[in-house]
LUMROBA-949792 format. One line per field, with one value per residue (C-alpha): residue number from 1; residue in three letters; x negated, y, z. Coordinates in steps of 0.25 Angstrom, whole numbers. Layout:
N
nr = [NUM/...];
rest = [ALA/...];
X = [X/...];
Y = [Y/...];
Z = [Z/...];
This chain:
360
nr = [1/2/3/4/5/6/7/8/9/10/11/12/13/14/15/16/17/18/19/20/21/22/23/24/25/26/27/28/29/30/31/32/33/34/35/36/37/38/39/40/41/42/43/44/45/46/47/48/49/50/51/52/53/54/55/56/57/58/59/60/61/62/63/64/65/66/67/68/69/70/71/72/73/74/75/76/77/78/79/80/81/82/83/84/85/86/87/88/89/90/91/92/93/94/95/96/97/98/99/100/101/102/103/104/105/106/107/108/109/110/111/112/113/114/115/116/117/118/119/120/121/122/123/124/125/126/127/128/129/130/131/132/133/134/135/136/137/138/139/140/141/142/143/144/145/146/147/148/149/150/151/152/153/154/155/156/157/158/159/160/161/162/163/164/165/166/167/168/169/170/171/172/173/174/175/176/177/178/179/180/181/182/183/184/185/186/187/188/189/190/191/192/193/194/195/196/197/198/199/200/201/202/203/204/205/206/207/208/209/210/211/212/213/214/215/216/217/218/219/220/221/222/223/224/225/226/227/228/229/230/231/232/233/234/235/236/237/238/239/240/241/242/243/244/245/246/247/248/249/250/251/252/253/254/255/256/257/258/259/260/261/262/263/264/265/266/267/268/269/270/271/272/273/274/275/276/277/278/279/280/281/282/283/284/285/286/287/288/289/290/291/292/293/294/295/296/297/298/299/300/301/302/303/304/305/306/307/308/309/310/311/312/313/314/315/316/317/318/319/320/321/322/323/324/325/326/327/328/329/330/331/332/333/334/335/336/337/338/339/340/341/342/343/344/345/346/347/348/349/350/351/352/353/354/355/356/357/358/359/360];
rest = [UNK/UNK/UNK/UNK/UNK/UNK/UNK/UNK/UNK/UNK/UNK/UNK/UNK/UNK/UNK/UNK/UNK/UNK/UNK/UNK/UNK/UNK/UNK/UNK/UNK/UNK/UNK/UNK/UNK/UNK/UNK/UNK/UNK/UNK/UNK/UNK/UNK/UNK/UNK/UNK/UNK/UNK/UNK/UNK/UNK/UNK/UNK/UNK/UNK/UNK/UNK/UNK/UNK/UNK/UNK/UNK/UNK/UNK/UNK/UNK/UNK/UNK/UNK/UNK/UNK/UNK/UNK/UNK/UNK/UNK/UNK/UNK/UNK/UNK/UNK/UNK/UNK/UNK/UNK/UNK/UNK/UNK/UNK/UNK/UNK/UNK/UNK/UNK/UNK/UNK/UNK/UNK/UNK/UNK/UNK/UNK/UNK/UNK/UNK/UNK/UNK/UNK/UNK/UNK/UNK/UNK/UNK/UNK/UNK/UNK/UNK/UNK/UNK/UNK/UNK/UNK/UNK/UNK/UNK/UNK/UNK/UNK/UNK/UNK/UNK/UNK/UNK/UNK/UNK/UNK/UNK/UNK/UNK/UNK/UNK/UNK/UNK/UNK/UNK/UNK/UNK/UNK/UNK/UNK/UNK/UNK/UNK/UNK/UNK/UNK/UNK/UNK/UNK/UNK/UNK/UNK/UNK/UNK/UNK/UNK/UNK/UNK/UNK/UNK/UNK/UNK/UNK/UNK/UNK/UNK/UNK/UNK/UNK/UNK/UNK/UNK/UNK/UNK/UNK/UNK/UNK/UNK/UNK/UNK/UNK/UNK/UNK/UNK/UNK/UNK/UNK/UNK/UNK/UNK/UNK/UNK/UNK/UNK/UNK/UNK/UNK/UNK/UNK/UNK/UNK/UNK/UNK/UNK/UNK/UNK/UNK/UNK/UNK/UNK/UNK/UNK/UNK/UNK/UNK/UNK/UNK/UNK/UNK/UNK/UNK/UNK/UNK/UNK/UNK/UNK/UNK/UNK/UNK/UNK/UNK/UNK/UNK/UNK/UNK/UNK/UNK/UNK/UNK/UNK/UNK/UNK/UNK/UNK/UNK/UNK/UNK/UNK/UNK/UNK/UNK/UNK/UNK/UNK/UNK/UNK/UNK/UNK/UNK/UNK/UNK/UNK/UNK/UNK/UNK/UNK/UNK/UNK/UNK/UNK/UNK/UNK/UNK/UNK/UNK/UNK/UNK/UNK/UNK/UNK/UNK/UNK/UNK/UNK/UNK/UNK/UNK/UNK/UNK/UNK/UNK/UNK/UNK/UNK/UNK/UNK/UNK/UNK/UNK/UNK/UNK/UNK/UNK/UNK/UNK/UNK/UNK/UNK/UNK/UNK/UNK/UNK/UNK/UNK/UNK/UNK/UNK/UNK/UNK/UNK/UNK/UNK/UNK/UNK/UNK/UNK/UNK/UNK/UNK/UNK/UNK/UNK/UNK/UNK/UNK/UNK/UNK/UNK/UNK/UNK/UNK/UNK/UNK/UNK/UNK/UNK/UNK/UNK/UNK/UNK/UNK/UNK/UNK/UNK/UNK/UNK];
X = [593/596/599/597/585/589/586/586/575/562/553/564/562/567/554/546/543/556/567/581/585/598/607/602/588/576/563/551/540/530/520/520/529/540/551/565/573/587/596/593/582/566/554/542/533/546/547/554/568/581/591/603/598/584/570/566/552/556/541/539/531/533/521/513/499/493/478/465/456/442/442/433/446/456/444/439/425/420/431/429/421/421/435/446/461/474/480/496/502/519/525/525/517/521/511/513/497/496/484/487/479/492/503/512/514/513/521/532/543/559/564/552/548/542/531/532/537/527/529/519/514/513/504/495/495/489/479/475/475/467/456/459/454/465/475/475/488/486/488/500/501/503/511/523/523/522/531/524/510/511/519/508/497/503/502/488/482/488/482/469/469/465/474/471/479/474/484/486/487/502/507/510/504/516/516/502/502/510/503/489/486/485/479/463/459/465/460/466/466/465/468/460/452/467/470/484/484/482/492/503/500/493/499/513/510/513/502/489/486/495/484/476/483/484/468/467/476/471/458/466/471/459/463/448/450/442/447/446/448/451/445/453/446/450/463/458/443/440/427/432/442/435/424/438/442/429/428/442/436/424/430/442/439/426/413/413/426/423/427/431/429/436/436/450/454/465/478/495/497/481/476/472/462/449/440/433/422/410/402/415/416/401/403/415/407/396/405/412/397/394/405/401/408/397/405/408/413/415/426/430/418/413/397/395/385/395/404/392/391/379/373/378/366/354/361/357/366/375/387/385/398/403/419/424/414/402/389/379/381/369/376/373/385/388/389/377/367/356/346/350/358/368/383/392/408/411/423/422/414/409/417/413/424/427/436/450/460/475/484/497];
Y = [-29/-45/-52/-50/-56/-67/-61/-75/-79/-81/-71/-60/-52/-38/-30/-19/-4/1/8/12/26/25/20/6/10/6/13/3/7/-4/3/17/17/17/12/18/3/4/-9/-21/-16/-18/-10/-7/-18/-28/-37/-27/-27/-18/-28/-20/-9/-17/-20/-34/-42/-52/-57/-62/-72/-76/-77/-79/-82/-87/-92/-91/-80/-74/-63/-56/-56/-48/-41/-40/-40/-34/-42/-56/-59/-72/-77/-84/-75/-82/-72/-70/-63/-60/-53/-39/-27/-12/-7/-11/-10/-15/-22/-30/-44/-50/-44/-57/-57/-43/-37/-48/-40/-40/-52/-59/-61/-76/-84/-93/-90/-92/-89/-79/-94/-101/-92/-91/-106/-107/-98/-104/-119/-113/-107/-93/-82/-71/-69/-59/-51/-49/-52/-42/-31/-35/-25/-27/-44/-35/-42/-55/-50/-43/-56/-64/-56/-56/-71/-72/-63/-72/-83/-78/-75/-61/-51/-44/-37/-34/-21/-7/-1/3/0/12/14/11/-3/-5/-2/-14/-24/-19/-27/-38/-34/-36/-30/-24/-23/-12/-10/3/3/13/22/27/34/39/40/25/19/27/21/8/3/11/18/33/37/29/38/32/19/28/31/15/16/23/17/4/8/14/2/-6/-15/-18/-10/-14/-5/-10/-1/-6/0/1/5/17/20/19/20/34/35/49/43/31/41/47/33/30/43/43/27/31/43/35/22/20/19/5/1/-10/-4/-13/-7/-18/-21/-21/-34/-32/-38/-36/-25/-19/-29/-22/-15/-18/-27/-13/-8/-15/-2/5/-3/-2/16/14/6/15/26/22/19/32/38/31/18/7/-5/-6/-16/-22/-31/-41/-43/-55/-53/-39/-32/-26/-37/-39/-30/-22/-16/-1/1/-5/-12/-26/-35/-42/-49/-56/-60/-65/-63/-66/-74/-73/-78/-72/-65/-58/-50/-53/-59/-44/-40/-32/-31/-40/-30/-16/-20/-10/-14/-19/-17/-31/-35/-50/-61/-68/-80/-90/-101/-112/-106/-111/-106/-108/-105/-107];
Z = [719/720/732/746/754/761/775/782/776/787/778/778/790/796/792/802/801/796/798/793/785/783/772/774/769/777/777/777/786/783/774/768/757/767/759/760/756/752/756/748/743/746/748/739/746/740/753/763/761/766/771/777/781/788/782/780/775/765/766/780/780/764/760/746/750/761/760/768/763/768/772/763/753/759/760/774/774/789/796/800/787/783/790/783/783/782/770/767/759/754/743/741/742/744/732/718/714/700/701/713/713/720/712/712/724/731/719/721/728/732/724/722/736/739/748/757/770/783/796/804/813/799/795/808/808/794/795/808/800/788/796/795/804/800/792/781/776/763/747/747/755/769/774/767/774/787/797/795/795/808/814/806/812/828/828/821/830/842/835/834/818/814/803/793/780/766/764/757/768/768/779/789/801/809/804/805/819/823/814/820/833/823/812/812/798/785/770/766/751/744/730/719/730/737/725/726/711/710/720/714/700/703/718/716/730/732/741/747/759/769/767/772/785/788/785/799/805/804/808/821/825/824/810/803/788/776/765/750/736/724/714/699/687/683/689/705/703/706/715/721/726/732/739/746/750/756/763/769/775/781/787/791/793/796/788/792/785/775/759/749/735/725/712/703/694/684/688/689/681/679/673/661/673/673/684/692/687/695/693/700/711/715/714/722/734/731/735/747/753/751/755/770/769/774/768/754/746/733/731/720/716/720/723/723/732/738/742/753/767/770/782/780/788/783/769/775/768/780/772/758/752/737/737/748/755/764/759/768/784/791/800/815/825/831/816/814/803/806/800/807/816/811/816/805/804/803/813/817/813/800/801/790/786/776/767/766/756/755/743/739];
């Protein structure tokens, strides 16, 4: 078990959406796991932890990455294109997903907690300096930092900063309620077309369908949702299952909402897994079209087609991109396909920035 957190530490706060059972035990309520914690003990995400009978964040404000990003990589691609988000991230994750591109740090957990600690104002302050027009929760699971992206958040919306979060999609309902009247946009990344097979073998996550329910209630509350999928060779591939996502999208979402379909590279523990099948990628964004969705993308690989947006209307080609820039914009000021006229699901402005990045 080790030694007890220090609790005086600045990042070591008394956590949110929780409450007692008894025993000394805590049941967390942050995301859908809803972890019953024992004293002394943490939960699954490995930052929230049971100090005499309460729930505390060990991660406020310790961050382990901070840098200016477009934002086209989280990726947003119908809100605000071309503008620059200040992006933070902690340790920790509440999924295990053995092919996480950020593994060192969102599979750090318990004892190995580390960052440097920020303050919400430091944070607002740099994003300001660096020319930032957001900021951007994201890297590891943003949920699990809760209590300081909401506080984050409150004060960059009063500054004039938008918000957005890269995320799962585990948060519950309740959570994301309070955290709403500040949160612009979310990426919400799916993983192997929701199979529940593939989160219980590859993510370490019982059941996908509660994502689902945070799906529409983000669109309830008025948070701008680009959904991605990433597509594993072999093990999260199935194209049956991919038409199902689609579906369940354009019936729930909107035909509108932007769809990410995104190649898979080998790493943590997969890396004996193959790059995705180009071939695949383009049947999968082949489907979801079908299927009714009018924006459809592939992602991770740097000059596709597909990486571009079309008129759904007329196929005029409105927004030319390579990774994550712009390289051509024809769309008129209201956003509007010069050649039809047809109305395009782009919220905000293209905003086009030197780019300024920050690494440590």
């Amino acid at each position: 078990m080790g030694d007890m957190p220090d609790l005086s530490k600045p990042w070591v706060r008394e956590a949110k959406h929780w409450e007692a059972t008894g025993g000394g035990r805590v049941r967390c309520r942050l995301c859908y796991r809803g972890c019953v914690i024992p004293p002394d003990e943490f939960g699954v995400c490995g930052v929230r932890y049971n100090a005499g009978g309460k729930l505390y964040t060990l991660v406020y404000g310790l961050l382990t990455a901070a840098n200016i990003d477009p934002i086209e990589k989280k990726p947003l691609s119908h809100f605000n294109p071309g503008s620059l988000v200040f992006s933070i991230s902690t340790v920790g994750c509440n999924f295990m997903c053995k092919f996480c591109l950020n593994w060192t740090i969102s599979q750090s957990r318990g004892r190995e907690i580390r960052g440097e600690y920020f303050t919400p104002e430091r944070v607002v302050d740099m994003a300001a300096k660096y020319g930032a027009d957001g900021i951007s929760y994201t890297y590891n699971e943003p949920t699990i930092f809760y209590e300081f992206m909401l506080d984050t958040a409150s004060l960059a919306r009063r500054r004039g900063l938008f918000n957005t979060m890269v995320t799962n999609g585990y948060i519950t309902v309740e959570a994301l309620k309070e955290l709403s009247p500040y949160l612009d946009a979310a990426t919400v990344d799916l993983k192997g077309n929701a199979s529940e097979d593939f989160y219980r073998k590859f993510m370490g996550v019982p059941d996908p369908k509660p994502i689902f329910r945070t799906l529409k209630a983000m669109r309830e509350l008025g948070v701008f949702i680009e959904v991605t999928d990433l597509v594993v060779p072999e093990y999260g591939d199935d194209l049956g299952m991919l038409e199902e996502l689609a579906v369940w999208i354009k019936e729930n979402l909107g035909d509108e909402t932007p769809f990410h379909v995104l190649r898979f590279h080998p790493d943590y523990l997969m890396r004996d897994v193959p790059p995705t099948p180009l071939k695949t990628l383009e049947a999968h964004a082949k489907a979801a079209k079908e299927c009714g969705l009018k924006y459809v993308y592939i992602g991770n690989v740097p000059g596709h087609p597909l990486e571009n947006t079309y008129c759904p209307e007329c196929g005029e080609l409105l927004i030319r991109r390579y990774g994550f820039e712009i390289l051509e914009w024809k769309l008129t000021d209201d956003n509007r396909c010069p050649k039809c006229g047809a109305k395009i699901n782009i919220k905000g402005h293209f905003r086009r920035k030197a780019r300024h990045f920050l690494w440590w």
